[in-house]
C-alpha positions as CSV (number, residue, x, y, z in Angstrom):
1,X,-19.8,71.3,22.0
2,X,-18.9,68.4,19.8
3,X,-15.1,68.5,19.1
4,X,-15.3,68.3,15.9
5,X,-17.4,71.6,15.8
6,X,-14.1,72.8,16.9
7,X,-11.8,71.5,14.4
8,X,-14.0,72.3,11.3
9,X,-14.4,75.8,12.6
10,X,-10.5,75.9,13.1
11,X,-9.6,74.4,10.0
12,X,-11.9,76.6,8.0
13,X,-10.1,79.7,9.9
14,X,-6.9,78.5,9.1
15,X,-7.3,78.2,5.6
16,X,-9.7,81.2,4.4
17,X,-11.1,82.2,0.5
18,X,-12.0,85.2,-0.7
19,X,-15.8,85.5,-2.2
20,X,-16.2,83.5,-5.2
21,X,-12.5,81.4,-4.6
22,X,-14.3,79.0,-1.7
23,X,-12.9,76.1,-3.7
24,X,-11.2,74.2,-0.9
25,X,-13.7,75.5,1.8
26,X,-16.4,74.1,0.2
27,X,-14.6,70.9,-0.3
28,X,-13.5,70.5,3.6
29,X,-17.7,70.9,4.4
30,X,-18.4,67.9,1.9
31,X,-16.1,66.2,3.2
32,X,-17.6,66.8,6.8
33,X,-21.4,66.1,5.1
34,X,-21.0,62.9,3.4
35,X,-21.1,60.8,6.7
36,X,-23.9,62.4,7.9
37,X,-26.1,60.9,4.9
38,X,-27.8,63.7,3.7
39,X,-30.5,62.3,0.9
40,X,-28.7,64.9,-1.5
41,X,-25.6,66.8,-1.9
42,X,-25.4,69.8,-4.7
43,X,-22.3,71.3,-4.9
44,X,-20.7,73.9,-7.1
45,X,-23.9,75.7,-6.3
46,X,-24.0,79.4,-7.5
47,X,-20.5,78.9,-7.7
48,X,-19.0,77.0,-4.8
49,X,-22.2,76.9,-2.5
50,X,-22.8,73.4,-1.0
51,X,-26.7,72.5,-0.5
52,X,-27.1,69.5,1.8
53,X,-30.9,67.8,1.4
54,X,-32.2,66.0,4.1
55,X,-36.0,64.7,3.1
56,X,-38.8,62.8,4.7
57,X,-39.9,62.0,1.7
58,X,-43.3,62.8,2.8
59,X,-45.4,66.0,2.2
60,X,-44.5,69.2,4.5
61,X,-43.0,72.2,4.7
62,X,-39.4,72.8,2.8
63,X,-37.1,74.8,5.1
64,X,-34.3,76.4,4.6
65,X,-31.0,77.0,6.7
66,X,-28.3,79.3,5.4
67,X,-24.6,79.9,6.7
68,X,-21.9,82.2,4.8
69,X,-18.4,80.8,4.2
70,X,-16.3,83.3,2.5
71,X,-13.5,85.2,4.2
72,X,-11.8,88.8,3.7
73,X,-8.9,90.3,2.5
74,X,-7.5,91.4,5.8
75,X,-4.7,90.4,7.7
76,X,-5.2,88.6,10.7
77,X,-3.3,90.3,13.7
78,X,-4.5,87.5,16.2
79,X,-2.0,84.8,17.4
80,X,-4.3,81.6,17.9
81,X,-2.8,78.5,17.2
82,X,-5.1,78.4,14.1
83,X,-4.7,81.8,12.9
84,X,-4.8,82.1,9.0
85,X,-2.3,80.5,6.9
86,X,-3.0,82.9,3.9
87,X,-1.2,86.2,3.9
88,X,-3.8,89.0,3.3
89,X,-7.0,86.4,3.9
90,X,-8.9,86.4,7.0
91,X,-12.2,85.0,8.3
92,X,-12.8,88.4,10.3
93,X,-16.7,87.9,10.0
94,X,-17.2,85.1,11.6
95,X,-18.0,83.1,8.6
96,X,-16.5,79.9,9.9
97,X,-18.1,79.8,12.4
98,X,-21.3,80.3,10.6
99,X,-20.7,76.9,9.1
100,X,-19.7,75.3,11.9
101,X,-23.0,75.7,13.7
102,X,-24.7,75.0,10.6
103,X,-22.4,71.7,10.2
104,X,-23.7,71.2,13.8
105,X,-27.3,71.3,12.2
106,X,-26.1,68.6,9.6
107,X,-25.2,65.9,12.7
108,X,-28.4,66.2,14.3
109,X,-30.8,65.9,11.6
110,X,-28.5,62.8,10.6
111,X,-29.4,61.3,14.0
112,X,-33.0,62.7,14.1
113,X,-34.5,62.5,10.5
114,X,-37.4,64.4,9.9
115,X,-40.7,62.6,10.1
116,X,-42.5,65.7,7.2
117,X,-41.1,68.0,4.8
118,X,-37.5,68.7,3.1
119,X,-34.9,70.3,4.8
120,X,-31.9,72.3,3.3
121,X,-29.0,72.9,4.6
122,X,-26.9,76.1,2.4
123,X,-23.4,76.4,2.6
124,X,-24.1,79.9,0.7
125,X,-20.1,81.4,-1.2
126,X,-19.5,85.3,-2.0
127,X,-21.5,86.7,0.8
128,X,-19.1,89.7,1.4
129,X,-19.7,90.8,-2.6
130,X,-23.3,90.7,-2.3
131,X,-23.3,88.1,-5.0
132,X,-23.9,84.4,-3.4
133,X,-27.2,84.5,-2.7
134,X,-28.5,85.4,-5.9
135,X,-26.1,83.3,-8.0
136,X,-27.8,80.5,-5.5
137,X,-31.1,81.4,-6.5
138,X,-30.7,81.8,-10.3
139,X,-28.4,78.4,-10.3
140,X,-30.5,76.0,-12.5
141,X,-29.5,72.8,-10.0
142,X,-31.5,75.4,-7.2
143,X,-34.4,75.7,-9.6
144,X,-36.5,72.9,-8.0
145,X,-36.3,74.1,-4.8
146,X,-38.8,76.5,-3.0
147,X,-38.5,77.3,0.7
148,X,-41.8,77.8,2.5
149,X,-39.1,79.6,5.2
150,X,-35.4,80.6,5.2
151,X,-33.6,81.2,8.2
152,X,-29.8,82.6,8.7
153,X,-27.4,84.1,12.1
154,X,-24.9,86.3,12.1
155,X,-22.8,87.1,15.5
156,X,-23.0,90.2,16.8
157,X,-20.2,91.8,18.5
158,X,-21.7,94.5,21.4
159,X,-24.4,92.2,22.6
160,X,-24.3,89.8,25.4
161,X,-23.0,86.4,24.4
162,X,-25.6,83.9,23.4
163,X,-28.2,86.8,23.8
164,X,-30.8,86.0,20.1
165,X,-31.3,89.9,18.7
166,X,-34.3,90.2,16.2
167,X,-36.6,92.4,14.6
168,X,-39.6,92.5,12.3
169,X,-39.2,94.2,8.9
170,X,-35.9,95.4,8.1
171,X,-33.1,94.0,9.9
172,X,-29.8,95.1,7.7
173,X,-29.8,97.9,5.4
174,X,-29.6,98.2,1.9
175,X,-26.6,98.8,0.3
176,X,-24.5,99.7,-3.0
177,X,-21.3,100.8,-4.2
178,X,-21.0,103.7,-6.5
179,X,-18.2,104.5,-8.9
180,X,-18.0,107.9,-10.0
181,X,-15.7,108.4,-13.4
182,X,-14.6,112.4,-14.5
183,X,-13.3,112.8,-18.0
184,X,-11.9,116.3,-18.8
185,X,-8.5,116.7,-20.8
186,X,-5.4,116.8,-19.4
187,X,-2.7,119.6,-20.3
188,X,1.0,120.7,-19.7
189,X,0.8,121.5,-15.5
190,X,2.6,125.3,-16.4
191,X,-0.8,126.1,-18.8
192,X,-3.9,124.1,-16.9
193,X,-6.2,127.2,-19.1
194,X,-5.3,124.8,-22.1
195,X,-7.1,121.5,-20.7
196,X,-10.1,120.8,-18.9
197,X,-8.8,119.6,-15.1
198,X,-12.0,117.7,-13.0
199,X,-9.7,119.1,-9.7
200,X,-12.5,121.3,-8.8
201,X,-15.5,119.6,-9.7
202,X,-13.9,116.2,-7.8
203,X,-13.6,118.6,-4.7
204,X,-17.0,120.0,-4.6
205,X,-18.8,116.7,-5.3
206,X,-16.4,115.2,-2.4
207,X,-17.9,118.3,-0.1
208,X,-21.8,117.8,-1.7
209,X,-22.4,114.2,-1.9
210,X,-22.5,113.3,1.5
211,X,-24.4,116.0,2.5
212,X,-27.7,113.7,1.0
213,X,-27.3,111.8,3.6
214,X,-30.3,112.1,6.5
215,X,-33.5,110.7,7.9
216,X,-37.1,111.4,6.8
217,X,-39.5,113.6,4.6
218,X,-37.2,116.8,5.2
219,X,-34.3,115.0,3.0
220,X,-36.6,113.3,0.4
221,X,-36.5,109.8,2.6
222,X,-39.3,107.9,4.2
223,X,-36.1,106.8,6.3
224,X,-32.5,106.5,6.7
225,X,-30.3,107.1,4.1
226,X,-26.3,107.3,4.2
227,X,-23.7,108.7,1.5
228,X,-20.3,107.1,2.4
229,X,-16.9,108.6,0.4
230,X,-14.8,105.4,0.2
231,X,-12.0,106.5,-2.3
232,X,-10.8,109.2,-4.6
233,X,-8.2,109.2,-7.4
234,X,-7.1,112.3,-9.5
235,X,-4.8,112.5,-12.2
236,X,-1.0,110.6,-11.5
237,X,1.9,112.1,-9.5
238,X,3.3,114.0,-12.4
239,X,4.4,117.1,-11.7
240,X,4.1,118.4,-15.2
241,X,0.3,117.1,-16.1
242,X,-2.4,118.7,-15.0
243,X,-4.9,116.2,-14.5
244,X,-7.6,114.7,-17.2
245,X,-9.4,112.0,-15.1
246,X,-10.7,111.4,-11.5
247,X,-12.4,108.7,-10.0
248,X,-14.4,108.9,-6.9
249,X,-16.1,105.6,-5.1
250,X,-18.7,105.9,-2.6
251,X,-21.3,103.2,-0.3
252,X,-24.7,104.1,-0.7
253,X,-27.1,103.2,2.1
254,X,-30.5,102.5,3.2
255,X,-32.8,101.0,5.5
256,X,-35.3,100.5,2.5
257,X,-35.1,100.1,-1.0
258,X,-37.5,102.8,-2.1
259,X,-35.0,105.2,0.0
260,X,-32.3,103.7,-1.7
261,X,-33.8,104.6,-5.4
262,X,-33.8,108.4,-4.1
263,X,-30.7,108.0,-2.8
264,X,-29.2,106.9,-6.2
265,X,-31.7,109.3,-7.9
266,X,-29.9,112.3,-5.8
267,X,-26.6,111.3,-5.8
268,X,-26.1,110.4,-9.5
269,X,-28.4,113.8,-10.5
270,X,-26.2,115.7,-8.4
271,X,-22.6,113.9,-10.0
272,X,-24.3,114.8,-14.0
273,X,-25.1,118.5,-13.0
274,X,-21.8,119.4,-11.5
275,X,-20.1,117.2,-14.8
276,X,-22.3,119.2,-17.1
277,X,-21.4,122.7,-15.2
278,X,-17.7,121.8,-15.4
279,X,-17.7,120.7,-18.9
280,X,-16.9,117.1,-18.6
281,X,-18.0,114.1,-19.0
282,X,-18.6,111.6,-16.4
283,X,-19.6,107.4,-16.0
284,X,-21.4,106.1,-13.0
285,X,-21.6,102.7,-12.0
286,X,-22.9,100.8,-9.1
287,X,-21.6,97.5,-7.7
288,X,-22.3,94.7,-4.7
289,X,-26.1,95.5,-4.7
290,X,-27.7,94.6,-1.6
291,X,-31.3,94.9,-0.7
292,X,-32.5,95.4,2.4
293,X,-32.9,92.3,4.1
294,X,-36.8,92.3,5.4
295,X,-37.7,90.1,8.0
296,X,-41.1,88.4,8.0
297,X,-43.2,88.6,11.0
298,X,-44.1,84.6,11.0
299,X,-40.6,83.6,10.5
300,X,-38.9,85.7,13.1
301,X,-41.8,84.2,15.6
302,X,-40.3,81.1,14.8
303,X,-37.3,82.5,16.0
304,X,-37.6,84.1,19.0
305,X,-39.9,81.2,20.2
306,X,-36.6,79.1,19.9
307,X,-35.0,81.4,21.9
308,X,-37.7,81.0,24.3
309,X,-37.7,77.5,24.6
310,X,-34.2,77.3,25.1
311,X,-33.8,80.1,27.6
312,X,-31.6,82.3,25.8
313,X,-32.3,86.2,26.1
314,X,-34.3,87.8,23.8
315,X,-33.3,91.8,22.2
316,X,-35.6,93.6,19.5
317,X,-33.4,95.6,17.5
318,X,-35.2,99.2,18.2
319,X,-33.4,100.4,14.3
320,X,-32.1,98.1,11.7
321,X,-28.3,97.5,11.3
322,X,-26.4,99.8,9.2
323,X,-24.4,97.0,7.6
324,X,-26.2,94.5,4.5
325,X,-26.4,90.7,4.0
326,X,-27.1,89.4,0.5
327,X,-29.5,86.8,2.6
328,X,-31.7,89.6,1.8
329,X,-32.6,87.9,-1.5
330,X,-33.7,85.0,-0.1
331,X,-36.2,87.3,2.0
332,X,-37.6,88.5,-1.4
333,X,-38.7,84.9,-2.1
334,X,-40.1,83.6,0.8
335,X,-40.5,84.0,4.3
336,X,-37.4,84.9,6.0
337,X,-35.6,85.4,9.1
338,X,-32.1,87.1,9.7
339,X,-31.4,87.2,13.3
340,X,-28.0,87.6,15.3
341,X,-26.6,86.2,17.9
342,X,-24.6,88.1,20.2
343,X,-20.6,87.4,20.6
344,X,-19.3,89.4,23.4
345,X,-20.2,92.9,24.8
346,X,-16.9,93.8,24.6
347,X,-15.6,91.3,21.8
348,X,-14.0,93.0,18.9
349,X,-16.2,94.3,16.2
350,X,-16.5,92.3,12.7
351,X,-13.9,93.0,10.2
352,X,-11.4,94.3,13.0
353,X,-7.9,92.4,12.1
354,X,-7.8,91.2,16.0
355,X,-11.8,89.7,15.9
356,X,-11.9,85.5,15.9
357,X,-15.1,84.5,15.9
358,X,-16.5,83.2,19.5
359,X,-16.3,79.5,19.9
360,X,-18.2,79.7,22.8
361,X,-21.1,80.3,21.4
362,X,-21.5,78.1,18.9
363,X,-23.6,75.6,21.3
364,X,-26.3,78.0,21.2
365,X,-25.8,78.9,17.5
366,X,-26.4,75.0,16.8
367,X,-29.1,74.7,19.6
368,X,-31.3,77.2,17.8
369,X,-30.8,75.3,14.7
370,X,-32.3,72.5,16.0
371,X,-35.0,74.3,18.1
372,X,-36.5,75.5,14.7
373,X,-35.9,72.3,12.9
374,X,-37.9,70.8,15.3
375,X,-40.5,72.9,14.8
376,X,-41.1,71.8,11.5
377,X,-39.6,68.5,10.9
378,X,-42.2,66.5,14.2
């Protein structure tokens, strides 16, 4: 692989931003872009996305590659030599690697420019929120562009390295956090009779809620639904107070986003009825809204004749992944194709403190890249 593959991938590792703070990120990939020539370089896109344009200038099909570049809040527990610099940030999704193959991309259509068609290269910010892709899309500099295809990888730990995994229709679930506010009245701890405590009803709905989780007709689902309790707050340690106010946060899932109205449908009936029954009053929210990403027939033949062509083994995922990706809004637009490509059977699973992303398999990563873009670009 071409060193400096290598040192962009390691010097985006070493210095990681949160979703929506890819500031410096975005500026170390222009930086790597400019001397590549692409015909046109947007940046600040959606935020701090960075489009790269590379045009033919003749008629053809516009294409588009996409790569995530935002990191977590996690603390890296690795000792590379290029572990992160910033306390409590992390790429522990592979992110920078993402954009190193995609960077890779960016070299070879500098020394191969396209003979048809416009070709875009997305440096896509606040993947992890659920909120880069469709501040991408609704940016007005973004407006002028419409992909006949999009295309995006993600590694997969658990699979073979350099093994392609796809699948037709959905690939990643749909998924949404749901914030759950209890409003009683809070009272002296020694007379709880005199206030209106949401102990109980907190409990039950902690007990109840995931029980809507389930496959098929006999829970209300066409398929999979899941009902995640992520956090729970009640009251403040206070010995004396019985408490007034509870929070409780939950991850709502789904493999499709008809299941996913139930879902919320069920879950937010069920939070009302037990408010109403205790006699408070209650908020719901929902936040980092992802559809399910639905892959396109044609485009993930484009893929998996790559694959093919290169020799790399092929896997159809038998049941989509639980976990989301906001590429899934690009898939409501146009044809789309989310595939992964596997990092390790035993390499440690995403978000895990220990993972680093795989070097080695960023040569295929880029190689598929190519194999696609030739498909359209000669």
């Amino acid at each position: 692989m071409p060193e400096l593959l290598l040192n962009l991938r390691h010097e985006l590792h070493r210095f990681p931003e949160l979703s929506g703070n890819e500031k410096k990120t975005a500026g170390r990939i222009v930086k790597f872009l400019k001397p590549l020539r692409p015909d046109l370089i947007i940046e600040k896109l959606g935020g701090h996305g960075v489009l790269a344009v590379f045009s033919s200038g003749q008629p053809g099909p516009e294409i588009l590659f996409r790569a995530d570049m935002d990191a977590l809040p996690v603390n890296e527990t690795t000792n590379v030599e290029y572990r992160s610099l910033k306390a409590g940030i992390a790429h522990k999704c592979g992110h920078d690697g993402h954009a190193a193959i995609l960077a890779g991309l960016a070299i070879h259509i500098s020394a191969n420019r396209p003979s048809k068609g416009k070709y875009l290269l997305l440096f896509q910010p606040a993947e992890e929120t659920g909120n880069g892709a469709k501040s991408v899309i609704s940016d007005p500099s973004f407006s002028g562009f419409n992909p006949d295809y999009c295309f995006a990888l993600h590694n997969l730990p658990g699979y073979a390295r350099n093994t392609i995994i796809v699948r037709n229709g959905t690939f990643a679930a749909a998924s949404m956090g749901m914030i759950i506010r209890l409003k009683g009245r809070s009272s002296h701890a020694s007379e709880p009779e005199k206030g209106q405590s949401p102990a109980a009803a907190m409990a039950r709905l902690m007990a109840s809620l995931p029980k809507l989780s389930g496959s098929g007709s006999g829970f209300g689902y066409t398929d999979f639904a899941l009902l995640t309790l992520i956090y729970g707050s009640l009251g403040t340690p206070a010995f004396g107070t019985s408490p007034g106010e509870a929070v409780l946060m939950a991850t709502l899932r789904a493999y499709l986003d008809s299941d996913m109205k139930v879902l919320i449908d069920k879950a937010s009936g069920m939070v009302r009825k037990m408010a109403d029954s205790s006699q408070l009053t209650c908020e719901i929210s929902f936040t980092e809204e992802f559809p399910a990403t639905t892959n396109h027939p044609d485009a993930v033949a484009y893929v998996a004749g790559a694959a093919h062509e290169l020799g790399l083994p092929i896997v159809e995922a038998g049941l989509p992944f639980r976990w989301s990706e906001d590429f899934a809004h690009f898939a409501l637009k146009s044809k789309s194709a989310l595939f992964g490509i596997g990092a390790g059977l035993s390499h440690l699973p995403l978000h895990d403190p220990d993972y680093d992303f795989p070097d080695k398999i960023i040569d295929a990563g880029v190689s598929m890249w190519v194999a696609l873009y030739q498909k359209f670009a000669s």
